[in-house]
N, C-alpha and C positions, 0 to 999 in steps of 0.2 A: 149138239150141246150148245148152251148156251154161251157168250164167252162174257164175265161181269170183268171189266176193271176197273181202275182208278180214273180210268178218261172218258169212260161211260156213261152219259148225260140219262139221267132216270127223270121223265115228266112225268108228275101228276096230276089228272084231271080232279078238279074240286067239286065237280057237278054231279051226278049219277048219272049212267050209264043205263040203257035196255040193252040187256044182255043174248037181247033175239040178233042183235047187230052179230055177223061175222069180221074176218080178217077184211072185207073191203071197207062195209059198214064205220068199223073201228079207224081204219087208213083214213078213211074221209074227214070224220072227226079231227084227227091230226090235224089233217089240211086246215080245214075251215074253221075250228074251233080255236084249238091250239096255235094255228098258224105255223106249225113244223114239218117236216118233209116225213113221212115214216120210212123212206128209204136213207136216212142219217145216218142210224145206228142207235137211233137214243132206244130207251125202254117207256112206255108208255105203260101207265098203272089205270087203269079205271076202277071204279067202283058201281056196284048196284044199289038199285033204290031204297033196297032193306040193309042197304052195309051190312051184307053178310056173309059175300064173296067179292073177289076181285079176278081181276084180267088184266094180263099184261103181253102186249103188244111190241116187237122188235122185228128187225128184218136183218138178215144177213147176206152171203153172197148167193145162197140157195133159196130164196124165199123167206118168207115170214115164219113166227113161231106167234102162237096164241095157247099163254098157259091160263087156267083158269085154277082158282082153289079155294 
């Protein structure tokens, strides 16, 4: 489960996203783009080129979660 609170840094990318990227794909972007570590904790929002879905990208002590919707 995911865990949201109030100390929860949520970023959002303003750019669109190819959604053929996975969990590494998306990590990198953090990096290089964002300039943030994806092992933080923060939640990372992406969006696609048709803004018609989104993906959000977090990491906890078990690995990462990638929900898409």
């Amino acid at each position: 489960m995911i865990h949201l609170t109030a100390d929860t840094q949520i970023l959002i990318a303003t750019n669109h996203v190819d959604f053929r990227r996975g969990i590494d794909g998306l990590a990198s972007l953090c990096e290089q783009q964002l300039e943030q570590s994806p092992h933080s904790g923060a939640m990372f929002v992406f969006i696609n080129r048709a803004h018609t879905m989104i993906r959000i990208l977090c990491y906890e002590e078990q690995g990462f979660w990638l929900a898409t919707k």
